[in-house]
N, C-alpha and C positions, 0 to 999 in steps of 0.2 A: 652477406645475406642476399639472394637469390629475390625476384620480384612474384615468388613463386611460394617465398617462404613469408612475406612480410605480413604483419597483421591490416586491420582494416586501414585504409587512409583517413586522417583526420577529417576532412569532409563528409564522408561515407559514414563514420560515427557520429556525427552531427546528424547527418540527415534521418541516420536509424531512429536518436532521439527525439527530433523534430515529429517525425511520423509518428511516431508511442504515444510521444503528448495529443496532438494531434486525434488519434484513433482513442484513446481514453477519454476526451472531451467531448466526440463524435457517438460513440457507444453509450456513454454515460447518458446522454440528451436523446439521442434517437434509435437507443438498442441495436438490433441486430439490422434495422433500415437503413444504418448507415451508409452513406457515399462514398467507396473508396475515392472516386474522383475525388469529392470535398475534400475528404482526408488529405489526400495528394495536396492536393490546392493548400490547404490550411497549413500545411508544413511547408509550401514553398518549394515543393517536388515535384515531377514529373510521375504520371501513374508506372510508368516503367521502372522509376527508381523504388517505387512503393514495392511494387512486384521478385524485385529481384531483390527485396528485403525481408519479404513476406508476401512466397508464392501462391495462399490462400487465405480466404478471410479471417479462418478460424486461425490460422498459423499468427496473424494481425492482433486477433483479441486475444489469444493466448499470451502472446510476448507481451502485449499493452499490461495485460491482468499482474503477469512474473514482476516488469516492472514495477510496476506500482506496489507490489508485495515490497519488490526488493529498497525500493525506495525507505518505505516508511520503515523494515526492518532495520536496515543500516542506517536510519537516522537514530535510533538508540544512544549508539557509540558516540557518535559525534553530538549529541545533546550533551551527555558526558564527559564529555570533554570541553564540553563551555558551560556546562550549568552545575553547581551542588544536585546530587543524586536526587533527590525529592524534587526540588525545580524540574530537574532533566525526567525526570517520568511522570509529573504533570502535564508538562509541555509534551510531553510522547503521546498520552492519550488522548492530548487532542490531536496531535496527528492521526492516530491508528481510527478515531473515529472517522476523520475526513476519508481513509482509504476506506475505510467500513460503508460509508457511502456511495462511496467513488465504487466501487466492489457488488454496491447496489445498486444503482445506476445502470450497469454492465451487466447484472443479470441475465437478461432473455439474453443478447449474446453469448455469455460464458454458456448457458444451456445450450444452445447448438454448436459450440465447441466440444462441450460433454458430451452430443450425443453424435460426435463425427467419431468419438472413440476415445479420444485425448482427455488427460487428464491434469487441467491445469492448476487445481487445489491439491498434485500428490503432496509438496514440500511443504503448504501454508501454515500448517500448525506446528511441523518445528521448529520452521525461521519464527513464526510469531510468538513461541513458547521460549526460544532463544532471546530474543530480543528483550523479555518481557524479564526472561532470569538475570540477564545482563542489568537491567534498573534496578531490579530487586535487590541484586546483591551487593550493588554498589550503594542501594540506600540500606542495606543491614549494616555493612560493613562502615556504613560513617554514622552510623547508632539514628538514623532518622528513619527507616523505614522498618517495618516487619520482615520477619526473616523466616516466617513459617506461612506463607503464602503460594499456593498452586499458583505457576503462572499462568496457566490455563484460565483459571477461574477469573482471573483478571481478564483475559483476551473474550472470555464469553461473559461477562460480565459487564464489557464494553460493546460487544456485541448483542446484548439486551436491550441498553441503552438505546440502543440504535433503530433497534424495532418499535420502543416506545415513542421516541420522537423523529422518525423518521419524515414527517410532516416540517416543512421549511421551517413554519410559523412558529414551531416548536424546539427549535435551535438553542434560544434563550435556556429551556427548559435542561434541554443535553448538557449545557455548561454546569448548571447546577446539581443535576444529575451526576456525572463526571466529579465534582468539587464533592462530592459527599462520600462516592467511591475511595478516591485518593484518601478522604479523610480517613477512611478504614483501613489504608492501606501503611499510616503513620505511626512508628515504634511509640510508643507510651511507656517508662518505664513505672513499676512496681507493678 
């Protein structure tokens, strides 16, 4: 293999992810005012390494945004793999809300990412509809969860939630919120 043909170097994928965290923490708190310098700085990189990562701002919130989808979609599987089906899609919706915030947070960025042209929500609803089928079917199939549920309805469902407490103070509230969801979400037989 050819130094022409190799994929990224370990370093270089550190740094990508350092920056994503980095520019999602950034975005999230200070929107679209964000400091790529900070960002830089806050990952422990040089603005050059940022750039040659992500040659424009929006190209930044975009991958930040992909992330963090990609994140909490693929933690589905891996819930499932250490939790009983029911545990593992509890414990999921509280992740998917964290992103659902994290996702709000990011808003006025993602918007001048949408309006540079790009569209960073094309994939969102089938990786999140995917994810959400994956819990589903793993708690039908071990007789604890309901097996005639839209997964959609669940991903906006938790996305309602999110509008009604989207107030810090009201965090409390989204757990209970969430615990009452899930409980609808529970096989009952007869």
């Amino acid at each position: 293999m050819t130094a022409n043909t190799r994929g990224p170097r370990a370093d270089a994928l550190r740094n990508r992810q350092r920056l994503l965290d980095a520019a999602v923490h950034a975005f999230s708190e200070r929107g679209s005012d964000a400091s790529l310098e900070a960002i830089a700085r806050a990952a422990g990189v040089g603005i050059g390494t940022l750039y040659r990562h992500f040659p424009t701002r929006e190209a930044l919130v975009e991958a930040a945004y992909r992330n963090e989808l990609a994140r909490v979609c693929d933690s589905a599987a891996e819930l499932l793999a250490e939790f009983p089906p029911d545990k593992a899609m509890r414990l999921w919706m509280d992740r998917f809300f964290d992103y659902l915030a994290t996702k709000d947070g990011m808003a006025e960025a993602l918007r001048a990412v949408v309006a540079s042209g790009a569209d960073p929500f094309a994939e969102s609803l089938d990786r999140i509809s995917t994810a959400i089928s994956t819990l589903l079917e793993a708690g039908a199939e071990a007789g604890v969860l309901r097996s005639d549920v839209d997964p959609l309805d669940v991903g906006f469902s938790l996305g309602g939630v999110l509008l009604i407490t989207s107030d810090k103070e009201l965090r409390d509230r989204a757990g209970r919120m969430l615990d009452l969801l899930f409980d609808g979400l529970r096989y009952r037989a007869g």
